[in-house]
N, C-alpha and C positions, 0 to 999 in steps of 0.2 A: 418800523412799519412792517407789517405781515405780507406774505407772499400774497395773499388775496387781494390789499390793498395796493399792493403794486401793480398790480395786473390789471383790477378794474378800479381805478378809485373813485371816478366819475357816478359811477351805478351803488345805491342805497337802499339794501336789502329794508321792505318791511320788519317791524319790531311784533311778535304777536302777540297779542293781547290773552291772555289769562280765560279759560272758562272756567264758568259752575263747576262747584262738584256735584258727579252725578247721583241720584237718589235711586234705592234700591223698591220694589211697590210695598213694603214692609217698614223702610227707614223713613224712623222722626226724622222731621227738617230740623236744622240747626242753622238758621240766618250766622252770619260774623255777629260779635258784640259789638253793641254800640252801633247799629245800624238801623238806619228811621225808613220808614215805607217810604218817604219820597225821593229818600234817596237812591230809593229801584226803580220806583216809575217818577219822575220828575216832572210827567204831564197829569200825573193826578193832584199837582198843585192848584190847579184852577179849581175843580169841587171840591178838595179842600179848605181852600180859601172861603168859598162860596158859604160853606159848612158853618166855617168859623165867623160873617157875617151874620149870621141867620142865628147860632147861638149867642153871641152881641146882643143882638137887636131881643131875644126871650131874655137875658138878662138884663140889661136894661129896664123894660115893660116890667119884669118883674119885682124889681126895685124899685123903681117910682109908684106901681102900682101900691105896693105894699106899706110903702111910706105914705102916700094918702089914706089908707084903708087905720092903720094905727099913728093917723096923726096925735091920736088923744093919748097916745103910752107914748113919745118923745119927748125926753123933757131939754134936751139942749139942741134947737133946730141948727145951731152952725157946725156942729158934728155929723148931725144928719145929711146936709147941704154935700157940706166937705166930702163924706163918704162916695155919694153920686158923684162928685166929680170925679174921684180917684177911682169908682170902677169904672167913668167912662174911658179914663186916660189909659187904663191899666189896659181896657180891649183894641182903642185906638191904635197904643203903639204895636198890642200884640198882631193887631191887620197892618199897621205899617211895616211889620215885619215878617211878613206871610211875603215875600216873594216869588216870582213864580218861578225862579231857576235855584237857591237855592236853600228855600226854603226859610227856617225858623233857627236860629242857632240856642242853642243853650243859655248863654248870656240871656239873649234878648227877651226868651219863654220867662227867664228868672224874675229879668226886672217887671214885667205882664205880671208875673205872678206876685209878687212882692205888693205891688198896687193894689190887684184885687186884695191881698189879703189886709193890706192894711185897709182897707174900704171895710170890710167883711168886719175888723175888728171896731172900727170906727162909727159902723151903723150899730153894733152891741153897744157901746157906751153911749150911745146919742139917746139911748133909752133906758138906762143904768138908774134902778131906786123905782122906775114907774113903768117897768115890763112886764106884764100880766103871762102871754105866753113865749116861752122860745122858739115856739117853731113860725110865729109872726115874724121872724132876722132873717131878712131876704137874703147876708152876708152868707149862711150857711147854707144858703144852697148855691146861688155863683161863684163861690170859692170850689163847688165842684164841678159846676157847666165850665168852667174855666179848662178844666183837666180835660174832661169828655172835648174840648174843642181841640186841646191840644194833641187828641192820640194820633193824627196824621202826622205830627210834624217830630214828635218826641219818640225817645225808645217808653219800651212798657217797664223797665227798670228805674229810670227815671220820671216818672207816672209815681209810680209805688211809693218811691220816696217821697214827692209832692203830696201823695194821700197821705202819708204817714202824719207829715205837717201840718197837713187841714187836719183829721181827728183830733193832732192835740192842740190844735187854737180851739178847736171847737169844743174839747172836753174844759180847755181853760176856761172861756166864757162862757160855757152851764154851770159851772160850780162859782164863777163869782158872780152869777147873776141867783144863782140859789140862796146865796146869803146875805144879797142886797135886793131883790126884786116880790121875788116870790115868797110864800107863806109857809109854815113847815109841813101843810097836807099833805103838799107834793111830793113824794121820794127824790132824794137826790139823785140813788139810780134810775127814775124814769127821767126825769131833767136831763141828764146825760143820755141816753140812749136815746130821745129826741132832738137832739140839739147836732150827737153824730151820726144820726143816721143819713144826711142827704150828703154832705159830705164823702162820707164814706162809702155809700153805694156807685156815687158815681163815680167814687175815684176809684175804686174797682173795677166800674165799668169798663171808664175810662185805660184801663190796664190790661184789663181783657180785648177791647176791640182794638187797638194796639199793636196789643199782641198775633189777633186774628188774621189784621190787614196787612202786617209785617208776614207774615208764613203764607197768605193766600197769594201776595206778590211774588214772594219768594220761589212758592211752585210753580207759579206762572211762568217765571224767568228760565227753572229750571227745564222743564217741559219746552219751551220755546227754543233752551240751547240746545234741546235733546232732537228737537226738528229739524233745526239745523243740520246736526249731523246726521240724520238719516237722509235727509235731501241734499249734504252733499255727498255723502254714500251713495244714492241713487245718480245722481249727477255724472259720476266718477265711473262707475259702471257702464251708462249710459255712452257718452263720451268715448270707453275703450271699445264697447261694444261695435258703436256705428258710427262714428266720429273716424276712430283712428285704426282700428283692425280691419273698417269694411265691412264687406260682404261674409269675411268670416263671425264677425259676431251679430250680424243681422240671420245668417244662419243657425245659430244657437236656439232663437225662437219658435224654427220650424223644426230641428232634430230631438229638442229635451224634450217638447211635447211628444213628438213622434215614439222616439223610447220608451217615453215611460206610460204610452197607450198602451204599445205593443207588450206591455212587461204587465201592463195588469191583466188583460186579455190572453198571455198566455198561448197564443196562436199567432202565426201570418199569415195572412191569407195570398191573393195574386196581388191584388192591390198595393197590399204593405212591401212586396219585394218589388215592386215596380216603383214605389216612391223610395223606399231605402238607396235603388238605385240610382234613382237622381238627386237625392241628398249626396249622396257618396263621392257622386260625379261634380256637384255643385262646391262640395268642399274639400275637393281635390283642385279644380280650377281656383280659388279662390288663394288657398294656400302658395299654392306655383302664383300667382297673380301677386302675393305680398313677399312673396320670398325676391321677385324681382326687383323688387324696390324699397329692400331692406338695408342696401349698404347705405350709410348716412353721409361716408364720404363720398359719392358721385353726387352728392346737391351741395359742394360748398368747395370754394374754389382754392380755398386753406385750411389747414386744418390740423392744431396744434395739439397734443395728446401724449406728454411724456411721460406720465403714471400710467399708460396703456386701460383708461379708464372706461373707453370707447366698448369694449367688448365685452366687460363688465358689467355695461349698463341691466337694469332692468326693463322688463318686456315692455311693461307700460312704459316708462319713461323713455324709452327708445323708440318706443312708437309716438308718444308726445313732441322729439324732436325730430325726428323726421317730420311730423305731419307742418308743423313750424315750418322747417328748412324749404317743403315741398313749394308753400306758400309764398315762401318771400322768393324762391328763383320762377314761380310763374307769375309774381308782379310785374309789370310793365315798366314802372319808377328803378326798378334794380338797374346799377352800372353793372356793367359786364366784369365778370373777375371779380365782383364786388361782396360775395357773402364767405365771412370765415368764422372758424368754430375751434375755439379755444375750451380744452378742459386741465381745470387744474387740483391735485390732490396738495393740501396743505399738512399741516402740523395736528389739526382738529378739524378739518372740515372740508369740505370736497365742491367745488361751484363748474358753473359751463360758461361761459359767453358767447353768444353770435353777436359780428358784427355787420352792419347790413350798409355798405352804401349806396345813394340814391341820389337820382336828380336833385327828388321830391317827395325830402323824407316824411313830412309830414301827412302826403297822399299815401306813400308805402305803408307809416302806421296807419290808416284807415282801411287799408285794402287785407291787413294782417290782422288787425284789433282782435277778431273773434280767437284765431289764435294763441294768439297772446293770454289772452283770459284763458283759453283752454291750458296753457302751460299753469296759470296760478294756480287753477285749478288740480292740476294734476302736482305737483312741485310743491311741497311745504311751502318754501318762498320763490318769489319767481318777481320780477320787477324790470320795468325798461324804461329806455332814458332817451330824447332826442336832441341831439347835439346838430350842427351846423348843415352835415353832409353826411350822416351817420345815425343810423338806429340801433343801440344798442338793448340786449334783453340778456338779464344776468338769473340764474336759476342754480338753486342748491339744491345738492346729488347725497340724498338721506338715504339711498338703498341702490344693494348693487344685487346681480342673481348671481 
């Protein structure tokens, strides 16, 4: 066991989680492979889904429709029947399998798609010897709403491929319907070129919007992570500012403007040395006001520090625990003698520990809480723990001045 582990074993630093990379205002996005748009946003499953009903329901209508419309070109109605059943089943399971956490898996898109297609192949022969035209096979064009439904759920690589397959079912049944249906007026290359074209346009589409919704998410995310970190840059600043420095960095607001007036106007007037002088005055008190209550050992009634890591510290995080320290010896719940401050340098890694006993540990955390966030805040990792009679808060020491 590590010296770290000895010392606090009780307390379990957060694990951090992984950001974006960030994008340059010039650099292509490159999503991970193999990554689906819902797997960014996972509440865009719902109009996804919705999406994927609504294209059902145009394929459907357009299949029964079209099979009433050329009832007189089918010459075997139980292949026709059949067909509709297997694209109904084929959308069925594909919305049984739209769920809203984790989407559509590969598998399941296959078996969806395997139905439709065998549907798609199965309305061509339901009319095999007595098809007047190809582009009456309702199968060649929901072999591609099928795709187009699935761009929320699918990558646009595996789309592609899926189009690849429809073209050539579709290029297979125009050429055997050219030499069993049709008459030789027709060119075989327009037979084909009608027969792929609905297939193919939307599984292109379908590959393209995909692709669109995959990168439009993707910026989203990345922007969103990039907000983050300037709010908590500003946070952080904020916080050292007027949180934990005082009056000295509530001062900063009124001197850098002052400055850099003075510095573009090129003159002072009586005015300007009359406020200069109580800026000067202001942040001269302020300094003697935090130098007085800068030693961290007069708030803690022990105080452990054998790597002499204490004088080390950085401004900020010196000021982070103090502002801590200040707070838990003016709670009311602290036992007397009760706050001590443990720092320890290991092998790879350097941590703190206060420990806080109380009445009423759990009012102490309440009456500290804001601080405590402030430590996370400022501390790469920072995490507390409450035990019986004891508030523990453990925080890792990632820079020293």
């Amino acid at each position: 066991m590590s010296r770290r582990a000895r010392a606090v074993s009780p307390v379990v630093a957060p694990v951090p989680t992984p950001s974006p990379t960030r994008r340059g205002p010039h650099q292509v996005l490159r999503p991970p492979r193999g990554l689906t748009a819902l797997e960014l946003d996972p509440l865009a499953a719902i109009s996804a889904r919705g999406f994927l009903i609504v294209v059902a329901a145009v394929s459907m209508l357009c299949a029964i429709g079209l099979t009433v419309v050329t009832a007189d070109q089918i010459s075997s109605w139980p292949l026709a029947v059949l067909a509709l059943v297997l694209l109904a089943a084929g959308y069925g399971w594909f919305i049984r399998s739209a769920h809203f956490d984790v989407g559509v898996s590969n598998d399941r898109f296959a078996v969806s798609y395997a139905l439709v297609a065998i549907a798609t192949v199965l309305n061509s022969l339901s009319c095999l010897g007595s098809n007047v035209y190809v582009r009456d096979d309702w199968g060649l064009v929901t072999i591609g709403l099928v795709l187009m439904a699935a761009a929320p759920f699918r990558t646009y690589a595996e789309l592609g491929t899926y189009t690849t397959i429809s073209a050539a079912i579709a290029v297979l049944l125009a050429v055997l319907h050219s030499f069993t249906s049709f008459g030789s007026s027709i060119p075989l290359a327009v037979i084909v070129v009608v027969a792929v074209a609905p297939a193919l346009a939307l599984g292109l589409g379908s590959v393209g919007y995909a692709r669109q919704l995959l990168l439009g998410i993707y910026a989203e995310r990345l922007d969103q992570a990039a907000s983050r970190d300037r709010q908590f840059d500003e946070l952080r600043r904020t916080f050292v500012d007027d949180d934990v420095v005082g009056e000295i960095g509530s001062l900063r607001e009124e001197i850098v403007p002052f400055l850099a007036r003075v510095r573009q106007s090129g003159t002072m007037t009586v005015d300007d040395r009359v406020r200069a002088g109580v800026l000067a005055q202001n942040l001269q008190g302020s300094i003697a006001e935090a130098r007085q209550s800068d030693s961290i050992s007069d708030h803690v009634s022990e105080l452990t520090d054998e790597a002499g890591l204490l004088p080390r510290l950085h401004e900020d995080d010196r000021a982070t625990l103090r502002a801590l320290l200040i707070a838990l010896g003016s709670s009311s719940h602290v036992s007397p003698q009760g706050i001590s401050l443990e720092l320890v340098e290991g092998e790879d890694d350097r941590f703190g520990v206060v420990r806080c006993r109380a009445d009423d540990v759990r009012a102490l955390r309440a009456d500290v809480l804001p601080f405590i966030r402030m430590a996370r805040l400022m501390f790469h990792r920072a995490s507390e723990q409450v035990t019986d009679d004891t508030l523990l808060v453990q925080f890792d020491i990632d820079r020293l001045s």
